[in-house]
N, C-alpha and C positions, 0 to 999 in steps of 0.2 A: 681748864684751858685758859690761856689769856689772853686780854682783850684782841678780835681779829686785827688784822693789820689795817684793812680801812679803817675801823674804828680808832688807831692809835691816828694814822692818815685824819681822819677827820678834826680829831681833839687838836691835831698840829697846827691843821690849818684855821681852827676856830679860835685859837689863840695866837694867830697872826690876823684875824680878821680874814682870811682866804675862805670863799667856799665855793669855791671850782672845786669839780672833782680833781683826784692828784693820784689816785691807783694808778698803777703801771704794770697789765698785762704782756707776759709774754709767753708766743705757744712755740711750744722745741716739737721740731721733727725729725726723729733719728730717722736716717733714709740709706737703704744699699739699693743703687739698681733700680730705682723708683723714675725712671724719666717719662713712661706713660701716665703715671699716674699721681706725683710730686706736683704739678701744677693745679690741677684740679683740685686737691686737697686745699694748697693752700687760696687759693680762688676761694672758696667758699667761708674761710676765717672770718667771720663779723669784722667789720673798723669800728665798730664804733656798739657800746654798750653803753646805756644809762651807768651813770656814777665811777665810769672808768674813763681815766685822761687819755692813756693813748693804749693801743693793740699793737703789740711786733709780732714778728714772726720770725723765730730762728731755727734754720734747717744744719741738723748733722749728718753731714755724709760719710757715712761711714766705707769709705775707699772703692766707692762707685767706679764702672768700670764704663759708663755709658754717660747719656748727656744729663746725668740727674741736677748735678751744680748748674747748668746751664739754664735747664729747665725750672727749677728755684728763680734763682736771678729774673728771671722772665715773668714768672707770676707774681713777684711781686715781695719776694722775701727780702725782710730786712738785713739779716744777717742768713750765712753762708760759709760753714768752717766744716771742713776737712781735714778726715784722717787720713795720713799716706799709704797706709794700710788698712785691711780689715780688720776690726779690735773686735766685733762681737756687739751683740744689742745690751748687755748689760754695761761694759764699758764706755760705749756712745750716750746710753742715757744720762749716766754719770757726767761725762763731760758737756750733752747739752744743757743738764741743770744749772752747773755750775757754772755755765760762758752766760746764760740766762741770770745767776746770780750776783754776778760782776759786772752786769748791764743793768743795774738796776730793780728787777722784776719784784712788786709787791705778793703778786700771783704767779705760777708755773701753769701752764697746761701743757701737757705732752699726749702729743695723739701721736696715730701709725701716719707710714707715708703711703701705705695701701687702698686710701679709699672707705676703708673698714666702718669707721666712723664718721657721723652725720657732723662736720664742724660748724651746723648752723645752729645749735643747741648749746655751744660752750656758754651761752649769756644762763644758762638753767643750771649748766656743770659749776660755776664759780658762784652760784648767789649765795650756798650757805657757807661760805667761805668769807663772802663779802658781809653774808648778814650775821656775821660771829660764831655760825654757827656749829664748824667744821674747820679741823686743819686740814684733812685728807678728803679729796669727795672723789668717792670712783662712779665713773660713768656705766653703771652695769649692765651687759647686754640682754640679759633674759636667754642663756646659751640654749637652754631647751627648744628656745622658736625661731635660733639663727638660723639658714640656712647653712650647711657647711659638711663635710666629708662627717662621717658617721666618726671615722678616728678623732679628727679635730674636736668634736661637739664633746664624745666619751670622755675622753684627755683632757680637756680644759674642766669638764664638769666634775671627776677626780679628782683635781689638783685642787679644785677651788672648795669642796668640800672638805676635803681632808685638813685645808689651812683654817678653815673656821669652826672647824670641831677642834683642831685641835689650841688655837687661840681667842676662842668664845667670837666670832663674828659673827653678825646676824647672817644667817640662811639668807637673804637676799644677795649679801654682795658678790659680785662676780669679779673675783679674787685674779681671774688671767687676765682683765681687762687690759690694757694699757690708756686709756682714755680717761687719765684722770686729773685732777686740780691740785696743787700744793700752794696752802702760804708760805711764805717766806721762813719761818719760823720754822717751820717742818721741812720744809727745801733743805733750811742750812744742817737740821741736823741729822738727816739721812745718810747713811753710810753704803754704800754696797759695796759688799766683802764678794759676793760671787763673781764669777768671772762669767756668767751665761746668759740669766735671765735676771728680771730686777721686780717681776712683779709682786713674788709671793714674798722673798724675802723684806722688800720695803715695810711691807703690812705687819710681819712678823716684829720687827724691829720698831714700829710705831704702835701699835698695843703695845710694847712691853715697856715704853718709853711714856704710856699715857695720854697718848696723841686723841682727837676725836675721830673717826672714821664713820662715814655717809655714803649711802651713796644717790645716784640718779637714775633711774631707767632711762636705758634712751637704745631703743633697736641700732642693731648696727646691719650693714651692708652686707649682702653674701659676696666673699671673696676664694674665690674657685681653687687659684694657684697657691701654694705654697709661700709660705713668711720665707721672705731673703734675708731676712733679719737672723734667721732660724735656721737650723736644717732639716731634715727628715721627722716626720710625726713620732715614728716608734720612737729614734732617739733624742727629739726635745721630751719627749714623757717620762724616758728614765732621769736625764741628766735633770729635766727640773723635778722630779720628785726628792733626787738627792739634793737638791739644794733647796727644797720645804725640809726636808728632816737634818740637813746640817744647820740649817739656819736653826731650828726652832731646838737644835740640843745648844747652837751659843746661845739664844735668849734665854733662852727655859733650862739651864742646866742641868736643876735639880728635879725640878718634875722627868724629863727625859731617864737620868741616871737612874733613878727613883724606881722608876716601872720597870725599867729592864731590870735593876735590883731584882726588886718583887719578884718578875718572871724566873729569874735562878732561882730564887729562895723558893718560888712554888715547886717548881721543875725537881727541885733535889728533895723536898720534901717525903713524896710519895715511896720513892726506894728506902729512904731510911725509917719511915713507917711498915716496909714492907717488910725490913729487916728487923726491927722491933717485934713485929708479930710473929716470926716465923723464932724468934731469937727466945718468945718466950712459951713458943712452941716445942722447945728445946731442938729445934731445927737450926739456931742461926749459924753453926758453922758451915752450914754448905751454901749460906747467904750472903757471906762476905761482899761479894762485890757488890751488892745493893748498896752495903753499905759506904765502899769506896767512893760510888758515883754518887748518888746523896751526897757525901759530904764532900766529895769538891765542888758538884752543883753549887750547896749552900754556901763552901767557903768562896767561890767566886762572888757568888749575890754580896757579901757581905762584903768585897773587895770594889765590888761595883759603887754600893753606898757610901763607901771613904769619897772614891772618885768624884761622887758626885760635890761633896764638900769642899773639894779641890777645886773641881768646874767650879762652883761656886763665887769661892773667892777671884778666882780668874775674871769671873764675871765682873766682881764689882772694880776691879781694875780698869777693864775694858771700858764700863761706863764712867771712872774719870778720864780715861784717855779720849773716850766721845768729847764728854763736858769739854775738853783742852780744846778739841779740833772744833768744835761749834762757837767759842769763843776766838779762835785763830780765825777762824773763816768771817764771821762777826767784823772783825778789823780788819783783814783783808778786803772783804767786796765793797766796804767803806770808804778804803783807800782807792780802792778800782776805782769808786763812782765820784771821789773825789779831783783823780786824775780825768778824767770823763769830762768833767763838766770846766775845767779849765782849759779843755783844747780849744785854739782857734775854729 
């Protein structure tokens, strides 16, 4: 990992003689629909943290159809940007990172616009991030002792195991969270490819990138209604479990192709042993088709482990066209902040 971004922040200021702190917090709230509850959230944002210069707040409305932008503005949000439409909660986080990363932000926090989460606890969310410790810190609920619909609690506690079995995460992190800390460094080089959800895929793509990942306990709020962010429980379950196993066959190409190989090659095995045996039973002509289905079984597995090789090299394409876009972004929110600080 290297050196946190306060730490780089501090060497900077130490070698101008500065030791004010100089961090620049900023927390994104993707929000649809949020006008009861948008206020309250951001009301309770700390201003002011040991060792952090300033706290913003930037709310993404994702094409609210109510007084959410108003209600923002009111409590106290810095920033205030609007889709003219509804793009989806994966899309909006995407875009609050990024309007967050062209304003400067040393740190990201992105919480819900529901309430969900305690935001008097972000100063516990960002410290091992401040203290070098962590690029990634997910705030984890303890899903087992939320309160919340028996589907919700099932569904998120599925999803969240399944990603860290299948990308070695410790058992603690609670993977559906959205309550969590990014540095800068991780911010920029975050991709989300899905169009739905951004939790599981972010984590998939940051293990595979070497990232640190932490997390925090921190109870969250029981929240009764339905994510606006989301639709329906049965079908945010399926879509985001497709998008844990699409994500994790672009990271993981070869592990993914691999096992499913295996599973043909096991699957066709049996009939063409079963055909063997009967064949020198002097029975195999009336066992032909064992031996058909076995070997296209097998010849698909072995069609399968080409592909994977193929993914493969895909893969490492992908990660210089990453490399490319993490250095374009690099000079762009440069230029942003350089524009920024010359306006009247």
């Amino acid at each position: 990992m290297n050196p946190s971004i306060a730490e780089q922040i501090r060497r900077s200021a130490a070698a101008e003689g500065d030791t004010r702190p100089r961090l620049r917090l900023i927390v994104t709230i993707p929000a649809h629909d949020e006008e009861e509850n948008i206020g309250d959230v951001i009301r309770e944002i700390p201003r002011e943290i040991p060792g952090v210069a300033s706290i913003e707040v930037l709310v993404l409305d994702d094409g609210s159809r109510d007084g959410t932008v108003t209600a923002a503005w009111a409590a106290g949000a810095d920033y205030v940007i609007s889709h003219n439409r509804r793009l989806g909660l994966a899309r909006t986080f995407r875009d609050a990172v990024d309007a967050a990363l062209s304003r400067g932000a040393d740190v990201i926090v992105n919480t819900d616009a529901d309430n969900h989460y305690d935001q008097s606890r972000i100063p516990d969310l960002i410290a091992p991030i401040v203290a070098g410790q962590a690029d990634i810190v997910v705030g984890s609920r303890v899903v087992s002792q939320v309160k919340m619909k028996a589907s919700h609690k099932y569904g998120n506690m599925a999803g969240s195991t399944m990603v860290r079995k299948l990308v070695g995460l410790p058992d603690e992190i609670d993977v559906s969270s959205g309550f969590r800390a990014y540095d800068r460094e991780a911010a920029m080089r975050m991709n989300v490819i899905a169009g739905y959800t951004y939790t599981h895929e972010t984590l998939i793509a940051a293990m595979e990138q070497g990232m640190t990942i932490v997390d925090v306990p921190i109870p969250a709020r029981e929240v009764q209604r339905p994510s606006r962010l989301m639709g329906g429980v049965i079908g945010h379950i399926f879509r985001a479990m497709a998008v844990i196993l699409r994500s994790y066959a672009v990271y993981q190409p070869i592990r993914t192709f691999s096992v499913l190989g295996i599973f043909f090659v096991l699957l066709g095995t049996y009939p063409l042993m079963r055909f063997v045996y009967f064949y020198w039973q002097g029975e195999g002509q009336g066992h032909i088709q064992s031996l058909i289905i076995g070997g296209v079984m097998v010849t698909v597995g072995a069609q399968i482990f080409v592909l994977s090789l193929i993914a493969s090299a895909l893969s490492w394409n992908r990660r210089m066209i990453e490399e490319m876009l993490y250095r374009e972004r690099r000079r762009d929110y440069a230029d942003d902040m350089r524009e920024r600080e010359a306006l009247p």
